[in-house]
C-alpha positions as CSV (number, residue, x, y, z in Angstrom):
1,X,34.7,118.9,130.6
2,X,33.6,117.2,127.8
3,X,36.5,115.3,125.8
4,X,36.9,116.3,122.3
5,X,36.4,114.1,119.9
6,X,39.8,112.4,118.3
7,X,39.6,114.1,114.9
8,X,39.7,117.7,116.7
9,X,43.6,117.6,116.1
10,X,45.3,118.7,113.0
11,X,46.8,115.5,110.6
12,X,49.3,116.1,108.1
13,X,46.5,116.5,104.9
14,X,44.9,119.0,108.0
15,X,48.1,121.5,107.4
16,X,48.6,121.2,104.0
17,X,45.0,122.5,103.0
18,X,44.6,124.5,105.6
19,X,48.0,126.4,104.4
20,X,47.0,126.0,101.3
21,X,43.9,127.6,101.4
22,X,45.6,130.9,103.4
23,X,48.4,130.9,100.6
24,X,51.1,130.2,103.1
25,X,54.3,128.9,102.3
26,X,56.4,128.7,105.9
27,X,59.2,130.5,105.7
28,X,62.7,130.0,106.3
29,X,62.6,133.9,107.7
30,X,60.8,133.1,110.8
31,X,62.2,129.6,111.5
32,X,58.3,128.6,110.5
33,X,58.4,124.4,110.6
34,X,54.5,123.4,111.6
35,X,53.8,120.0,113.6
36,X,51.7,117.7,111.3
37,X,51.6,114.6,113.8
38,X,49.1,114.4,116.5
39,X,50.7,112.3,118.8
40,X,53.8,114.3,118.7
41,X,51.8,117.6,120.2
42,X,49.3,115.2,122.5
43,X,53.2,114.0,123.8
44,X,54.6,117.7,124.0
45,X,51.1,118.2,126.5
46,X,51.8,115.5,128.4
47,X,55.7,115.9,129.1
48,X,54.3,119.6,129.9
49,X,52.3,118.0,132.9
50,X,49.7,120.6,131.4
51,X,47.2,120.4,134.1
52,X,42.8,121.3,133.9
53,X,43.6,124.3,136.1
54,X,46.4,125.7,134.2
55,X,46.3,129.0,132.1
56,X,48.9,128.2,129.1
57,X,50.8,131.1,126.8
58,X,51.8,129.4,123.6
59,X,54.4,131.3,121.4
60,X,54.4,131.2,117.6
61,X,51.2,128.7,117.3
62,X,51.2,128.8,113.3
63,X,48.4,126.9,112.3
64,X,47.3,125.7,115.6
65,X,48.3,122.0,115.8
66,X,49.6,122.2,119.3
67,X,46.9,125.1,120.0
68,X,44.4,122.4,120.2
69,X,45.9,119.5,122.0
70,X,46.6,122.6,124.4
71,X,43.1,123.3,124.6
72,X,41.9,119.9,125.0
73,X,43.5,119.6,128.5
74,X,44.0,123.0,130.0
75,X,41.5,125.5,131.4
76,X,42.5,128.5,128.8
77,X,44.9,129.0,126.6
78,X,46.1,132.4,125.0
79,X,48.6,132.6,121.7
80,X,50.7,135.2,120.5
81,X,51.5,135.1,116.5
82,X,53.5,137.5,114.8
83,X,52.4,136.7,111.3
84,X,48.7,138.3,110.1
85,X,48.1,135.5,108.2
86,X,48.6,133.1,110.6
87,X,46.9,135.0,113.2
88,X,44.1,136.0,111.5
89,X,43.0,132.3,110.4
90,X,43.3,130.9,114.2
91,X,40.3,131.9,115.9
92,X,38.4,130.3,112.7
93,X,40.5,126.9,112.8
94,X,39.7,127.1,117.2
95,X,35.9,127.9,116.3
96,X,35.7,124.9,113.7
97,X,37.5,122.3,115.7
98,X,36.7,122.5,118.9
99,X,33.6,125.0,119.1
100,X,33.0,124.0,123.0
101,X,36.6,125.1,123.8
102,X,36.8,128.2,121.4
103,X,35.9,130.6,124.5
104,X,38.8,129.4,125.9
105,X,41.0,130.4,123.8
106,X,42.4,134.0,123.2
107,X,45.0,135.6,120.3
108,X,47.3,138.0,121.0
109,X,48.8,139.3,117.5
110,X,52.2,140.8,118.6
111,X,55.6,140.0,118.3
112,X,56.2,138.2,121.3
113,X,59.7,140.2,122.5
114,X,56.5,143.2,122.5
115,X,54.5,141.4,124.6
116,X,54.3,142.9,128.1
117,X,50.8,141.9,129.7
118,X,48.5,139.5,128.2
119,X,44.4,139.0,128.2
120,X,43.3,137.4,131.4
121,X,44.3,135.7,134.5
122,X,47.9,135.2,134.5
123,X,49.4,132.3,132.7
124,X,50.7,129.0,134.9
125,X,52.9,127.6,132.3
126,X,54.8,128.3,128.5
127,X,54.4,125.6,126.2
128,X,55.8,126.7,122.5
129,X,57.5,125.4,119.8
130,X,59.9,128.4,119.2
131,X,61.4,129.5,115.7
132,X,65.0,128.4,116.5
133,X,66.5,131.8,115.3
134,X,64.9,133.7,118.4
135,X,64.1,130.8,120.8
136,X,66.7,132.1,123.5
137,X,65.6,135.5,123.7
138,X,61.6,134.6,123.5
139,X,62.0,132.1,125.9
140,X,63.9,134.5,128.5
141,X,61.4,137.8,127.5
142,X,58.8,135.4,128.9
143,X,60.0,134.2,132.1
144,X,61.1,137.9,132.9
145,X,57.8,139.6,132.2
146,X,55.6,136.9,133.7
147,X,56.8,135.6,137.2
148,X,53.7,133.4,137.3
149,X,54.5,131.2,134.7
150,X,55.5,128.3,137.0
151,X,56.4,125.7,134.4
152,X,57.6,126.0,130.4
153,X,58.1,123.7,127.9
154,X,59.8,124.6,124.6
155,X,60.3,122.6,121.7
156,X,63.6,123.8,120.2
157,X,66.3,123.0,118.0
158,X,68.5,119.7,119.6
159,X,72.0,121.8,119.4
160,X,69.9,125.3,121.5
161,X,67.9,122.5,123.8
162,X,71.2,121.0,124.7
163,X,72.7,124.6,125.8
164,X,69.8,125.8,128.1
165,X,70.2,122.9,129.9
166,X,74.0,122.7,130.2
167,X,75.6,122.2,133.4
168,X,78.7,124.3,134.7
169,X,81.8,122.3,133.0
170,X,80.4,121.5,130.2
171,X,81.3,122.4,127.0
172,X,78.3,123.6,125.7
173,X,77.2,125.7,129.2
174,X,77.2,129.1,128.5
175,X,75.0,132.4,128.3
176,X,71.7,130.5,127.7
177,X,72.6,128.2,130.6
178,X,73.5,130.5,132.9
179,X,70.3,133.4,132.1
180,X,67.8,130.5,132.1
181,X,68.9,129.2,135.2
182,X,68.4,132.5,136.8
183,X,65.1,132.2,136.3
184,X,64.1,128.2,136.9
185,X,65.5,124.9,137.0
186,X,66.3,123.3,133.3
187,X,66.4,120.1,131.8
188,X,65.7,118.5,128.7
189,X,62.9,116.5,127.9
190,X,63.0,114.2,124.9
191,X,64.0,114.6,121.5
192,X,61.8,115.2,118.5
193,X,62.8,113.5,114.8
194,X,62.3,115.4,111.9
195,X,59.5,113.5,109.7
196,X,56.7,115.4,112.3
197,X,57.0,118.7,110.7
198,X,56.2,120.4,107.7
199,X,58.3,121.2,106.0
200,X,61.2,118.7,107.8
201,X,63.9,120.5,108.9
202,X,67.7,119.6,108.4
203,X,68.4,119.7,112.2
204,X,67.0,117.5,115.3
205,X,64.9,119.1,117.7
206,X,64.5,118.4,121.6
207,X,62.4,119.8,124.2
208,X,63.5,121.3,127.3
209,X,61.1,121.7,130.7
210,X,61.9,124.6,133.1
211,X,60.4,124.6,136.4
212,X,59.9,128.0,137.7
213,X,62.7,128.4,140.7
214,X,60.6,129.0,144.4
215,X,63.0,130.7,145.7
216,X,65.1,133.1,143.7
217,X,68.9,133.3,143.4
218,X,69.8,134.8,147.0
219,X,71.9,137.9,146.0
220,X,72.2,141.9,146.5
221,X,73.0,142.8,142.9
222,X,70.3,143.0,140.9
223,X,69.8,140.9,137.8
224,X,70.9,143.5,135.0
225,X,74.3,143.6,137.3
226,X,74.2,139.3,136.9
227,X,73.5,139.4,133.3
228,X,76.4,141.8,132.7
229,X,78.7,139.8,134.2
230,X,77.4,136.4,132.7
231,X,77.9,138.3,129.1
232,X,81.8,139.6,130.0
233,X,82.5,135.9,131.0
234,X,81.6,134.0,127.9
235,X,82.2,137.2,125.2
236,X,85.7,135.8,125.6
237,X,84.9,132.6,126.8
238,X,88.7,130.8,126.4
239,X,89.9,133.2,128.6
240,X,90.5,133.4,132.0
241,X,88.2,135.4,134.0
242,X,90.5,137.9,134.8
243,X,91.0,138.7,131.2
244,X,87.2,137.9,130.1
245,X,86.3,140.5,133.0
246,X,89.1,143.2,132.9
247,X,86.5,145.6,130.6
248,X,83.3,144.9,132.9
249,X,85.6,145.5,136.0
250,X,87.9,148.4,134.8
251,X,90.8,146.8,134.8
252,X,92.5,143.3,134.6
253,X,93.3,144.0,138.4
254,X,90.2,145.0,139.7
255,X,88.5,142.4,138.0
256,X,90.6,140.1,140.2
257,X,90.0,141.7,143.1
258,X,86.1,141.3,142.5
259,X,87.0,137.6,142.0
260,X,88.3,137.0,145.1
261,X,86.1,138.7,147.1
262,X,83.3,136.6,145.3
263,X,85.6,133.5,146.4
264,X,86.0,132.3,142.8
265,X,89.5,131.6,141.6
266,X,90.5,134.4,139.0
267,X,92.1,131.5,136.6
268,X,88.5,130.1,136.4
269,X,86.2,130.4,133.1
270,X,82.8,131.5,133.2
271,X,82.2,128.2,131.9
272,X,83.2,126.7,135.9
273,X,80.2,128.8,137.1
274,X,77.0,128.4,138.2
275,X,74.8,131.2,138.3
276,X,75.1,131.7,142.1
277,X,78.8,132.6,141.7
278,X,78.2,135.0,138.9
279,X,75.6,136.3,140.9
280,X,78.7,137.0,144.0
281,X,81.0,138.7,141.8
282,X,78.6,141.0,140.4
283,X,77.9,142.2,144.4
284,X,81.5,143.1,144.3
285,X,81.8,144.9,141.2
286,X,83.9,148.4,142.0
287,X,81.2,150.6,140.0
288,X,78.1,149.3,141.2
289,X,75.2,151.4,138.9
290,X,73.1,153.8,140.9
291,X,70.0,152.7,141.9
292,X,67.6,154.0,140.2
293,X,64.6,155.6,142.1
């Protein structure tokens, strides 16, 4: 593979004409904040451990900054954009930049919560810089709908990066922690400062790596039954579990009784457990759903 040469990557006058000539002004609206440093997305690659072989699904590229440095090291790479502006200038900026690489790249104009399949082989790994206002929810859409994504990397803001990757105890573990952890193993990554985007924002960001897990949480109950019980737990997350479950359960009592079946003391907050115990009380709920056939 022949390596691009160094000027294929967008610079900070890049964006600013480039946005400029497509009349766009990023918007507050969808959390739009676009990466003007080259080293910062060539960094974001390489903390990726983006590999040759890898097929990568990029979330909300804007103007294609991390789109390229994407390109320059894995085999394909396909982006889903939400804005028609945005999307409909990408294949051109691709094409101009990095012509040898440009039929390895594929669009996919969607919302991404929409996004059910995508154009060819599967994708290996997620690397995005999510709008903070629906990073949670993109980020778990994706690792539900595409079990062969292996490995993700999301740029997020510092405060969101900090929750995914929460352990049980501490203060900031909750819903995020929990659902992502369903899926893979979380950390975080590095921090990002503000001065690399355009325009800065007023918070920090940080990235967080999730490794796909290879063998899934062991458990009967099925993940819909998991995530209900996750949600009870931290709706009123300052009480106790028998309180924070009484509604999910039925009752006060038979949410204990569920409790101690599941071997988890009913004075416990959901912010004690790891996903493996929500997981056990959810096989003893009393009103377990009827399978559907």
């Amino acid at each position: 593979m022949s390596s691009p040469s160094p000027d294929a990557l967008l610079g900070p006058a890049d964006i600013r004409e480039l946005a400029a000539a497509l009349g766009v002004r990023p918007t507050k609206q969808r959390g739009q904040n676009f990466v003007i440093d080259a080293n910062t997305v060539r960094k974001i690659v390489r903390t990726a451990e983006v590999k040759p072989e890898d097929v990568v699904v990029e979330v909300g590229p804007g103007l294609g900054s991390l789109t390229l440095a994407l390109l320059e090291t894995a085999d394909r790479v396909t982006a889903v954009e939400i804005d028609d502006v945005l999307a409909s200038a990408l294949p051109a900026t691709i094409a101009a930049r990095m012509p040898d690489r440009a039929d390895r790249f594929a669009l996919v104009h969607s919302d991404a919560m929409d996004v059910t399949d995508l154009p060819g082989p599967a994708p290996t790994a997620l690397v995005a810089n999510l709008p903070y206002n629906v990073a949670v929810p993109v980020l778990l859409h994706m690792l539900d709908t595409f079990p062969s994504i292996e490995r993700t990397l999301v740029m997020v803001q510092a405060e969101v990066a900090d929750r995914l990757a929460a352990a049980p105890g501490s203060k900031v573990y909750g819903v995020p922690s929990v659902k992502a952890n369903w899926y893979a193993e979380v950390k975080r990554a590095g921090a990002i400062g503000r001065n690399v985007f355009w325009p800065a924002p007023n918070v920090d960001s940080g990235l967080v790596a999730l490794t796909r897990r290879t063998e899934p949480v062991k458990t009967t109950a099925s993940k819909r039954e998991v995530f209900a019980v996750v949600d009870a737990a931290f709706a009123q997350r300052r009480k106790t579990l028998r309180a924070a479950l009484a509604g999910w359960a039925g009752s006060a009592a038979a949410a204990e009784t569920a409790l101690v079946a599941a071997g988890v003391s009913p004075q416990a907050r959901g912010e004690a457990l790891t996903v493996e115990e929500f997981a056990r009380i959810a096989e003893h709920a009393q009103h377990k759903e009827p399978v559907q056939q």
